[in-house]
C-alpha positions in Angstrom: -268.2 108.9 -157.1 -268.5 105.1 -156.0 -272.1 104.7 -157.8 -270.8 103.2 -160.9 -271.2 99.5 -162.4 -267.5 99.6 -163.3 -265.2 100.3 -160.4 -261.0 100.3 -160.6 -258.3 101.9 -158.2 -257.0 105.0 -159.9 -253.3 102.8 -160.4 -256.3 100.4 -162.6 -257.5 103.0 -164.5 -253.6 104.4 -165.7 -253.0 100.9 -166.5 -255.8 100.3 -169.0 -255.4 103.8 -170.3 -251.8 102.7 -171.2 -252.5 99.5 -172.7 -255.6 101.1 -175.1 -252.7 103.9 -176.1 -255.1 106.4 -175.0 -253.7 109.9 -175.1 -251.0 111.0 -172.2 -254.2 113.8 -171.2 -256.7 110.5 -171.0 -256.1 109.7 -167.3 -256.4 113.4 -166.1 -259.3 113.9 -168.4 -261.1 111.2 -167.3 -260.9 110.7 -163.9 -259.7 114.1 -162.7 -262.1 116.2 -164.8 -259.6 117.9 -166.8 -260.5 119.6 -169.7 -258.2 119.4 -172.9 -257.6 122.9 -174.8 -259.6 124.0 -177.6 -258.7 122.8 -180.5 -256.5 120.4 -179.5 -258.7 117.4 -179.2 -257.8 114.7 -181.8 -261.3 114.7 -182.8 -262.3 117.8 -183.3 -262.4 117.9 -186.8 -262.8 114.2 -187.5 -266.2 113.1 -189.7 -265.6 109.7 -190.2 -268.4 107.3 -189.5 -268.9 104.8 -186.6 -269.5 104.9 -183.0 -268.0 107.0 -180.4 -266.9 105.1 -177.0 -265.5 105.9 -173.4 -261.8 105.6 -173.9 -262.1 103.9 -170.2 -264.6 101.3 -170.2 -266.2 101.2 -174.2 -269.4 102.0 -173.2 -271.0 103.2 -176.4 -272.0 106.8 -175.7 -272.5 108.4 -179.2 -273.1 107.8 -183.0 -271.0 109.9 -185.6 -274.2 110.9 -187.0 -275.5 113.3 -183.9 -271.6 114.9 -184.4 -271.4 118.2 -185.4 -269.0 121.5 -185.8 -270.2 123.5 -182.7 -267.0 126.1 -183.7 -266.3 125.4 -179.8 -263.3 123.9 -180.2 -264.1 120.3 -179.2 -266.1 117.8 -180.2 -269.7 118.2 -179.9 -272.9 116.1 -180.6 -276.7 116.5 -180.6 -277.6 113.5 -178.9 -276.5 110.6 -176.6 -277.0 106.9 -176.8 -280.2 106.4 -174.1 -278.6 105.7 -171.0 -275.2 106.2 -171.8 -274.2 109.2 -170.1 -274.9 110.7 -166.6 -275.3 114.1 -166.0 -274.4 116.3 -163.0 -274.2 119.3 -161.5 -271.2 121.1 -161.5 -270.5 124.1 -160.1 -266.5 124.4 -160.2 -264.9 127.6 -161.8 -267.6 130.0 -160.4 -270.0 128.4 -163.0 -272.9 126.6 -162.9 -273.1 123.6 -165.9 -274.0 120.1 -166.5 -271.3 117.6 -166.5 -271.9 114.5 -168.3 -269.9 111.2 -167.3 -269.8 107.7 -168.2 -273.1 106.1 -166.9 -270.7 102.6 -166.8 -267.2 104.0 -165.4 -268.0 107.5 -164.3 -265.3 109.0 -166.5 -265.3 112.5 -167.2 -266.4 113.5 -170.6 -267.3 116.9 -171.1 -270.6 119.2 -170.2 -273.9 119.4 -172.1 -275.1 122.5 -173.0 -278.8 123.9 -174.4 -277.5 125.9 -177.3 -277.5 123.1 -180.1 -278.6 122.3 -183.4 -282.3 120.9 -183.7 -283.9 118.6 -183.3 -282.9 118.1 -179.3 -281.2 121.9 -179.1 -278.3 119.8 -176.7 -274.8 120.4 -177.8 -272.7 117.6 -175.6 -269.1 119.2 -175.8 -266.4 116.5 -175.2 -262.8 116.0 -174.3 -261.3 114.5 -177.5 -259.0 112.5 -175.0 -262.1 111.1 -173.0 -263.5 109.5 -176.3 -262.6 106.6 -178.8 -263.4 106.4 -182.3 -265.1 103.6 -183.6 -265.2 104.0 -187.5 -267.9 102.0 -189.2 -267.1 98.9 -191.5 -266.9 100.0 -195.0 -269.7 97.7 -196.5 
């Protein structure tokens, strides 16, 4: 996929990934469409607030808020910034599903499913490793 603001060699993209510290899993994640294990994902069970970024290029993608414990095993979220993500069809592993990717990089993040919580029934499920934690300034 070549139809993305941000473009960087795949040599690019392990570079940045080291220098943020991302995860060892990042790179794979993200530009291989890897998908962590369950229950593995460093945010799984993280409620902090603050914003939730691609690991790749920043681009803001969700708010803690819209986070919630799907019991899937990763983290999952109601709702996505406007824009943020892209969504498309994938039909690998003799499934049919919705992939969602960075709208800025086209980094993998996950797949969007229609068996959330109210009030947008969407349950975006995300690799933990595709994902950066930005907690909110204590006021």
């Amino acid at each position: 996929m070549s139809n993305f603001p941000i473009q960087k060699t795949e040599a690019e993209w392990r570079e940045l990934l080291a220098e943020k510290g991302a995860e060892p899993a990042a790179f794979q994640v993200t530009r291989h469409a890897y998908t962590e294990r369950p229950f593995t994902g460093k945010y799984e069970q993280v409620w902090a607030d603050g914003s939730y970024h691609c690991i790749c290029c920043g681009n803001h993608l969700f708010d803690s808020g819209t986070k919630f414990d799907a019991g899937c095993g990763w983290p999952s979220f109601w709702k996505a910034i406007p824009g943020a993500i892209t969504e498309i069809t994938d039909h690998s592993h003799g499934m049919v599903r919705t992939e969602t990717v960075c709208s800025q990089c086209g980094a993998h993040l996950g797949h969007v499913f229609e068996d959330g919580p109210a009030p947008s029934g969407l349950r975006y499920c995300m690799n933990s490793a595709s994902i950066d934690l930005q907690p909110k300034d204590p006021e």
